[in-house]
C-alpha positions as CSV (number, residue, x, y, z in Angstrom):
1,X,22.8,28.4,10.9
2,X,21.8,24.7,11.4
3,X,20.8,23.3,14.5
4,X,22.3,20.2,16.7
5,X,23.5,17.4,14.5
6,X,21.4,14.3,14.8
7,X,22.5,11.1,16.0
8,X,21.0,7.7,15.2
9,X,19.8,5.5,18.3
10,X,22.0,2.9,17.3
11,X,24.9,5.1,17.0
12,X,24.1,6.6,20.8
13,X,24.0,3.1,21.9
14,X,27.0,2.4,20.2
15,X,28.7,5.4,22.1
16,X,27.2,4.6,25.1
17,X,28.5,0.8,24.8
18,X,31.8,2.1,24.0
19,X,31.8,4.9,26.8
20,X,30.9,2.0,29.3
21,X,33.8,0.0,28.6
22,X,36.2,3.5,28.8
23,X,35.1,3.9,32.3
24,X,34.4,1.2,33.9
25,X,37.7,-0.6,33.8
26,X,39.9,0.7,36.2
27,X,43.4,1.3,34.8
28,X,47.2,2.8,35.8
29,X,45.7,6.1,35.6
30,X,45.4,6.5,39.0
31,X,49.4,6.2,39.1
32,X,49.9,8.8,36.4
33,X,47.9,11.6,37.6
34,X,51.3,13.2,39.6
35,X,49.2,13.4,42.9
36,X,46.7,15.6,41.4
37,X,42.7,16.1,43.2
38,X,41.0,13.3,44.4
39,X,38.7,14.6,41.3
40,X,40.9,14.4,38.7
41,X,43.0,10.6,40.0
42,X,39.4,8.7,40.7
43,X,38.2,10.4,36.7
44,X,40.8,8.9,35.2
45,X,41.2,5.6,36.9
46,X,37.9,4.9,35.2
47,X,39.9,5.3,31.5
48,X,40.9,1.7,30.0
49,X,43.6,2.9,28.0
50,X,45.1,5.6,29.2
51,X,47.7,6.0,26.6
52,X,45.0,6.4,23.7
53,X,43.2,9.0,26.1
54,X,46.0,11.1,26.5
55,X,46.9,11.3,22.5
56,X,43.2,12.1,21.8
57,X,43.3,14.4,24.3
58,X,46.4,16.0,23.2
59,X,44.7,16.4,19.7
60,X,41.8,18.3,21.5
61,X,43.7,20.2,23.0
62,X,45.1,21.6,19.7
63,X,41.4,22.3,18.7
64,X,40.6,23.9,22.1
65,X,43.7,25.4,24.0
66,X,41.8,27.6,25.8
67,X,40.4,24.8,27.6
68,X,44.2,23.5,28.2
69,X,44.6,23.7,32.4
70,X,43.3,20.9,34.8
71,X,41.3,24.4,36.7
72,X,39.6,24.6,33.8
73,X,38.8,21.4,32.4
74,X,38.4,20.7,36.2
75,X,35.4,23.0,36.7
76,X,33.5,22.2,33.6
77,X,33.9,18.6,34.5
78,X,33.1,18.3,37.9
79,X,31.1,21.4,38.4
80,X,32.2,25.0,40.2
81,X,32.2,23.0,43.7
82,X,34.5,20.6,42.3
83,X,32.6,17.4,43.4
84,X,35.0,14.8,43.8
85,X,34.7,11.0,43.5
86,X,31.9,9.2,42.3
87,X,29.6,12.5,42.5
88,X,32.1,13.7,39.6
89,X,32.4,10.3,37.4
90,X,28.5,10.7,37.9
91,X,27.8,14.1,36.4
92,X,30.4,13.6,33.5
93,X,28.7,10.0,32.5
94,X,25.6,12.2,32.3
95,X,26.7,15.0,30.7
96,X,28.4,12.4,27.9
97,X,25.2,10.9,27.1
98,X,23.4,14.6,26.9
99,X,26.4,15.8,24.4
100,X,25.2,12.9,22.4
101,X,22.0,14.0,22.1
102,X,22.2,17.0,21.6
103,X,25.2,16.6,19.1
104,X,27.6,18.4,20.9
105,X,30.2,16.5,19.5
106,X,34.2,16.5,18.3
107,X,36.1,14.6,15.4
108,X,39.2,14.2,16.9
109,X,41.5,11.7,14.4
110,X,38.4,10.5,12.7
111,X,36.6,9.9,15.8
112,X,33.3,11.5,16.4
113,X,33.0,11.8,20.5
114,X,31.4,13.7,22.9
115,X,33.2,17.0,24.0
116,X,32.7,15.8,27.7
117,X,34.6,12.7,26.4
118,X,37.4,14.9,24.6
119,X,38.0,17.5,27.8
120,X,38.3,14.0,30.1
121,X,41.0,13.2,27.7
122,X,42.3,16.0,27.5
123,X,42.9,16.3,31.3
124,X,44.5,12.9,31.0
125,X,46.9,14.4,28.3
126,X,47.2,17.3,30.7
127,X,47.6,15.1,34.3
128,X,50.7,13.6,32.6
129,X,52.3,16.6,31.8
């Protein structure tokens, strides 16, 4: 069995740069959600492209489908009280940066992201359905 996969300091910066720019631009996803929690509408405001969230999400969601209802993903992103708001965006920008180091980490379409990363698209993919 081998352990955590390691992941170069300038590739977790990378990641990190990248994950910035995912969530900090607010975008349309706030108009797509289909009235959904306050959690899950102010998560994926935060996504810049919405669009590209959803497919990769969709692809995860192929990998995963046990993790395929907004309950579920809900819970493991926002924790079992369901913090809303910025309490939420705060606990899954944490928990992205500790997937990354502790390589707990998805190839989705040649991608290597966090899976905190992958279930927030995959609620996106799931939001629009």
């Amino acid at each position: 069995m081998t352990g955590p996969r390691r992941v170069s300091r300038r590739v977790f910066l990378g990641r990190v740069a990248v994950l910035g720019g995912v969530l900090s631009v607010p975008s349309i996803g706030l108009l797509l959600t289909g009235g959904r929690g306050d959690g899950t509408r102010h998560l994926l405001a935060h996504i810049r492209s919405i669009a590209s969230a959803r497919r990769l999400g969709r692809l995860y969601l192929g990998q995963t489908p046990s993790e395929a209802s907004v309950g579920v993903i809900g819970a493991i992103l926002c924790g079992a009280t369901r913090r809303h708001g910025d309490a939420c965006l705060g606990r899954v920008r944490q928990q992205i940066a500790r997937d990354f180091r502790a390589g707990d980490v998805v190839t989705i379409d040649g991608w290597l992201i966090s899976r905190t990363e992958a279930r927030l698209f995959a609620l996106a993919a799931l939001a629009s359905s």
